[in-house]
C-alpha positions as CSV (number, residue, x, y, z in Angstrom):
1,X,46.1,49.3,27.6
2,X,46.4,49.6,31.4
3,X,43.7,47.4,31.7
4,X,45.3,45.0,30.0
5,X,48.2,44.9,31.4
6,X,46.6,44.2,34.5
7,X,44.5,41.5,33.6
8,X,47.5,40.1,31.5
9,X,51.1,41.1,33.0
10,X,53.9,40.6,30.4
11,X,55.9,38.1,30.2
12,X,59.7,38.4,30.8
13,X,61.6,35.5,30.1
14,X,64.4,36.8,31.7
15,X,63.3,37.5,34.5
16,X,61.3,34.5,35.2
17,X,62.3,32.0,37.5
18,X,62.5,28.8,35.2
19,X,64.4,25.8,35.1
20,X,67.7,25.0,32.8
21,X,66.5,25.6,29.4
22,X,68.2,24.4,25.9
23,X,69.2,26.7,23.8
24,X,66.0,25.5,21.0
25,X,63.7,25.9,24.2
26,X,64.5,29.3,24.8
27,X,64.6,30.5,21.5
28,X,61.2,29.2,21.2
29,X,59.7,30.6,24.3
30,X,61.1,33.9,22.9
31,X,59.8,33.5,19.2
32,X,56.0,32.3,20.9
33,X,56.2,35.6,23.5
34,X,56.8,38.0,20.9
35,X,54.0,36.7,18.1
36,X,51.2,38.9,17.5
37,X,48.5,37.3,14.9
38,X,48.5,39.0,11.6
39,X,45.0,41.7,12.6
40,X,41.9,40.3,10.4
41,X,38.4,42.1,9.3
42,X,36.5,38.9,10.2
43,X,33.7,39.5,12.9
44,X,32.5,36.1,13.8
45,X,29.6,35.1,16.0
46,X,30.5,34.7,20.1
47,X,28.0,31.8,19.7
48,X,29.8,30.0,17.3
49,X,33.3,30.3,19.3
50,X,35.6,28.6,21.6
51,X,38.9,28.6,23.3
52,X,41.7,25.9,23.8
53,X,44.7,26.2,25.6
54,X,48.5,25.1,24.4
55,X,49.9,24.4,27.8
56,X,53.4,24.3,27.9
57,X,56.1,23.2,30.4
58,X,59.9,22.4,30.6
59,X,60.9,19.4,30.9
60,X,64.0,17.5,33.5
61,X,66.5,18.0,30.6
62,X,65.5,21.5,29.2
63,X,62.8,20.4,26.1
64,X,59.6,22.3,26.1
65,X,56.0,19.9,26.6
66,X,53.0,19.9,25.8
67,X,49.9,18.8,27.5
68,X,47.1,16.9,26.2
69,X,44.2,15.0,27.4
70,X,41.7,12.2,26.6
71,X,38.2,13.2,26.8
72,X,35.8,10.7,28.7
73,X,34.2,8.4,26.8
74,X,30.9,9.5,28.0
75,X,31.3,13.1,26.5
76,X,28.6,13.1,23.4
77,X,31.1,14.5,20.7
78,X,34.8,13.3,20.3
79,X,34.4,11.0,23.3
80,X,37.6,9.3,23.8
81,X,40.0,11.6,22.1
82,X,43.0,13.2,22.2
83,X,42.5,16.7,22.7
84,X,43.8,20.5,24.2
85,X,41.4,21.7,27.4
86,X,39.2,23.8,26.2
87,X,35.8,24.6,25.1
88,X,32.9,27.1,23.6
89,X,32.8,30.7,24.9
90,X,30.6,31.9,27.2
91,X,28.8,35.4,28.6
92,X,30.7,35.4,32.0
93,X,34.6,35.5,29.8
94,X,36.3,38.5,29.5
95,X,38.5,37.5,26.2
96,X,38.9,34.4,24.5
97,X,42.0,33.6,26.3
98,X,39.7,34.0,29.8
99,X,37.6,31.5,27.8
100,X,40.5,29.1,27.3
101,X,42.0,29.9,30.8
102,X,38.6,29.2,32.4
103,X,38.3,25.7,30.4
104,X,41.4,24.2,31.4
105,X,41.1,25.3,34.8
106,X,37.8,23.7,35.1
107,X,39.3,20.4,33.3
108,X,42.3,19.6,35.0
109,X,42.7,22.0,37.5
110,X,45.5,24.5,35.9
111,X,45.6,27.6,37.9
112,X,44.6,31.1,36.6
113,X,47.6,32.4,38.3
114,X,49.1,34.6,35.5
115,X,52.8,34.7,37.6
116,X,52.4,30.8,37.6
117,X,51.1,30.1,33.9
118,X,51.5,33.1,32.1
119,X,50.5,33.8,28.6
120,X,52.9,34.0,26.1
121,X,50.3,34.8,23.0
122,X,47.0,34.0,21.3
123,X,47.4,32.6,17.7
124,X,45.0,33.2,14.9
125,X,41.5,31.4,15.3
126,X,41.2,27.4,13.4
127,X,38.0,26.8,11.8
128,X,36.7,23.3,13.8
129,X,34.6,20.6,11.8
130,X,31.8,21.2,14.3
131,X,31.2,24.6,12.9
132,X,33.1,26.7,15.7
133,X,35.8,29.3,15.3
134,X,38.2,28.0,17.9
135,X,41.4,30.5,18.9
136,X,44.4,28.7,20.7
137,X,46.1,30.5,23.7
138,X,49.7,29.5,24.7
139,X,50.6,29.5,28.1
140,X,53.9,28.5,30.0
141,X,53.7,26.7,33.4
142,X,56.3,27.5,35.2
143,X,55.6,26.0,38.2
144,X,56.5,22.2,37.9
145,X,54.9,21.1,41.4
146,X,51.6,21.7,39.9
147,X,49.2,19.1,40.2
148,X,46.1,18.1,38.1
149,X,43.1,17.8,39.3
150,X,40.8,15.7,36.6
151,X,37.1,17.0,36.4
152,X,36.5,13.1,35.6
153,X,33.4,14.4,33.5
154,X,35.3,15.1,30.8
155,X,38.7,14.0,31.2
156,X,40.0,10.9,32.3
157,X,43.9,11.4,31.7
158,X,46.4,14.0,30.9
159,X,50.0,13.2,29.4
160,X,52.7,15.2,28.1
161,X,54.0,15.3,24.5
162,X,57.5,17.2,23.0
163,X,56.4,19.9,21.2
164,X,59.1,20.1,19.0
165,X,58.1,16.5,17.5
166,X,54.6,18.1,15.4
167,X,57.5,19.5,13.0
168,X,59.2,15.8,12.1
169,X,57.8,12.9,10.6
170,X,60.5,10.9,12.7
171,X,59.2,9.6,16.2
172,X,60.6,11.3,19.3
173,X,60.6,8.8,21.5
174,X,61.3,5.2,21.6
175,X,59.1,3.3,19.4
176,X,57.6,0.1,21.2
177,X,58.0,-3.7,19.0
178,X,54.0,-3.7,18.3
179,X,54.2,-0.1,16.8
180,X,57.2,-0.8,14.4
181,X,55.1,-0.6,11.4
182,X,53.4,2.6,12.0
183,X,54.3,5.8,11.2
184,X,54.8,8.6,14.1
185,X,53.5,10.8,11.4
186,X,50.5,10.6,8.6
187,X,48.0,12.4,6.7
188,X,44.8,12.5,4.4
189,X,43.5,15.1,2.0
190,X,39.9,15.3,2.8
191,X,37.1,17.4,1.4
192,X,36.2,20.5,3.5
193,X,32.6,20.9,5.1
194,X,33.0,24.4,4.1
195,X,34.5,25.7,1.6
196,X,35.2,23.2,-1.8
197,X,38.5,21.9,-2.0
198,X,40.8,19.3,-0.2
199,X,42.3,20.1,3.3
200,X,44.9,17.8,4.5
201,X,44.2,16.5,8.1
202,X,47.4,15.6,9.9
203,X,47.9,12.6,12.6
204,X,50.8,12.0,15.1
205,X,51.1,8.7,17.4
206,X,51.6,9.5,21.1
207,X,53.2,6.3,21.9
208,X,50.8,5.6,24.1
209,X,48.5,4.0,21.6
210,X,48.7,0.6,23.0
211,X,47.4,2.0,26.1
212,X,44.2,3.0,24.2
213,X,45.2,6.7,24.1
214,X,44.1,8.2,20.8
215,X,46.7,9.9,18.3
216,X,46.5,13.3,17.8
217,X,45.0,14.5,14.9
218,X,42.4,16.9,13.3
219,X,42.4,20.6,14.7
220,X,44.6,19.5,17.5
221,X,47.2,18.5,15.3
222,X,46.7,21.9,13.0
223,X,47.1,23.9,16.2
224,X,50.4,22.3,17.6
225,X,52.3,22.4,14.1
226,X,51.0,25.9,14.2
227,X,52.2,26.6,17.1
228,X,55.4,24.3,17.5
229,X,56.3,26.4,13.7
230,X,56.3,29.7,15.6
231,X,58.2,29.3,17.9
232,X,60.5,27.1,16.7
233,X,61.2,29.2,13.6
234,X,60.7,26.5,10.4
235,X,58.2,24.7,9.2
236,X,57.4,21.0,9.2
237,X,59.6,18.6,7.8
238,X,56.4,17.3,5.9
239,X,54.2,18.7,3.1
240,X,51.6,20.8,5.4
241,X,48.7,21.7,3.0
242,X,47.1,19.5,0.0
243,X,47.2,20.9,-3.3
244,X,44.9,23.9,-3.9
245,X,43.8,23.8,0.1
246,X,42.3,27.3,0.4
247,X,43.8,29.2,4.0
248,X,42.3,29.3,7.1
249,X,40.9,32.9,6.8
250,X,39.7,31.9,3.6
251,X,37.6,28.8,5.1
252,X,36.7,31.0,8.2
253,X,35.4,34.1,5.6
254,X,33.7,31.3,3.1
255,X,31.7,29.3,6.4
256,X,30.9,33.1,7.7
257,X,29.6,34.3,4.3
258,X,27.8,30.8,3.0
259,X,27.3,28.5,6.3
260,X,23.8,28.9,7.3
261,X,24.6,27.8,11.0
262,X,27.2,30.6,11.1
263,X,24.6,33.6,9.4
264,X,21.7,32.3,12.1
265,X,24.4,33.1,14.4
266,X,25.8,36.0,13.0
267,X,22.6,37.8,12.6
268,X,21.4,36.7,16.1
269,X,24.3,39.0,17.1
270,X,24.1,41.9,14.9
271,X,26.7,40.8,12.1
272,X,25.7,41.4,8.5
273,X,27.2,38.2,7.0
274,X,26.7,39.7,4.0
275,X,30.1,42.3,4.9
276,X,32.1,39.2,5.6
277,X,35.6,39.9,3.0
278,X,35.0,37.8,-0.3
279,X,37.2,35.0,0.3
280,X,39.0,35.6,-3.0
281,X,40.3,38.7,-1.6
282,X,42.0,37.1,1.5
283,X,45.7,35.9,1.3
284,X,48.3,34.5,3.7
285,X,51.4,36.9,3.7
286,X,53.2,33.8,5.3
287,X,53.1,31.3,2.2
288,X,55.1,32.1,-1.2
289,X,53.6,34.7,-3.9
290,X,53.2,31.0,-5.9
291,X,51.3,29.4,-3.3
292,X,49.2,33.0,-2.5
293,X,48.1,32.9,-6.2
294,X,47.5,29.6,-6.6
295,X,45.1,29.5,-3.3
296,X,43.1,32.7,-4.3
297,X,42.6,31.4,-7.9
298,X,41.2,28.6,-5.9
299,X,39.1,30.2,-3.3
300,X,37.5,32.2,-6.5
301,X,36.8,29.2,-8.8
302,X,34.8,28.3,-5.0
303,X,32.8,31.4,-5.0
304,X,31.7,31.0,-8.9
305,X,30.0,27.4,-8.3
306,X,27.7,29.2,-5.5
């Protein structure tokens, strides 16, 4: 535990030297530094995992931010979007948040200064489309004469976002005459690539669309609902799952148990996928006894078709 503390000191919002914060803003920063993930039994493969980082700042008039990038559009996968730094883990990383840490670092230049950006908590991992296990890491900068520095490799902008608007379908900022029509906030039920059933993929404009900035969807949208939900206290003013969408665990346990990419890896490492919890067995103590019952019905009507 020592250790720990010394690679990660604790943070104390009040005794941190921050800027005027609202009221929403601090409650927030206070809800996100006390979360601790629910603990899980899943063992996944190193190989198969990556990091991204929720960096988070305060803006001129109190309002917590967000920042986001667009990846080059020379990158080979998701070239051009709107993303979180971050990336797959590696040998040299101490923890998952080093991983993330380490990432945005080497894409825009944030500094691994704990008493500068220091971590407020590590949410519970995302299962990504490309077959990684991705866990998000929130961070607050609380120095605001930081600079970026663009590895132009893989990114060629960063820009801000409120984080408070992935929890309204209503725009947060001033919507532009060509973008009238379109709606700040959308979604579509898709079929998982793991486990059988719909998941519903969320999409937010920036506002910077016109621009040629990407919205923000996919995982990156999951993640900052996630993590907007926390510590703002509510959820979404929007339906969050489709009907019957199994959770998260569930998809993680079902793609660690049935995936073949993920039991090469898993083996490879010493993991019996074999041991992975049934999905059926795993619930989300978060949701509503209705919606708990209704998604393990589901995720064992997904085992019997194997």
């Amino acid at each position: 535990m020592k250790l720990l503390q010394f690679h990660r000191p604790p943070f104390d919002l009040n005794r941190a030297a921050i800027p005027q914060l609202t009221t929403e803003s601090r409650r927030c920063i206070q809800n996100l530094a006390a979360y601790r993930p629910p603990k899980s039994s899943l063992r996944f493969p190193k190989s198969r995992s990556a990091a991204v980082l929720v960096a988070v700042f305060i803006g001129r008039m109190g309002d917590l931010y967000v920042l986001l990038s667009r990846r080059a559009s020379s990158l080979r996968t998701y070239a051009g979007d709107t993303a979180l730094p971050g990336g797959k883990w590696e040998d040299r990383d101490k923890s998952f948040e080093w991983t993330a840490r380490r990432e945005a670092f080497e894409e825009i230049g944030l500094p691994l200064d704990y008493k500068k950006v220091p971590t407020l908590c590590v949410l519970e991992p995302f299962l990504a489309g490309n077959r990684l296990v991705v866990t998000p890491v929130i961070v607050l900068i609380l120095d605001n004469t930081l600079r970026p520095i663009l590895n132009q490799a893989e990114v060629t902008a960063l820009f801000s976002h409120p984080l408070n608007s992935f929890l309204h379908s209503e725009p947060p900022f001033a919507t532009e005459p060509e973008m009238l029509e379109m709606k700040h906030h959308t979604y579509m039920d898709i079929g998982s690539n793991t486990m059988p059933g719909k998941v519903r993929m969320h999409t937010f404009l920036t506002g910077r669309e016109a621009g040629g900035t990407k919205p923000i969807f996919g995982l990156t949208a999951s993640i900052l609902i996630r993590a907007a939900a926390i510590g703002y206290g509510h959820e979404p003013d929007f339906e969050l799952y489709a009907p019957d969408q199994p959770t998260m665990e569930q998809r993680i346990a079902f793609a660690l148990r049935y995936d073949p990419v993920f039991r090469e890896a898993e083996i490879a490492e010493g993991i019996d996928p074999d041991k992975t919890p049934d999905p059926a067995s795993l619930v989300d103590s978060s949701q509503p006894d209705a919606e708990v019952k209704r998604r393990r019905r589901n995720a064992r009507h997904a085992r019997t078709k194997l």
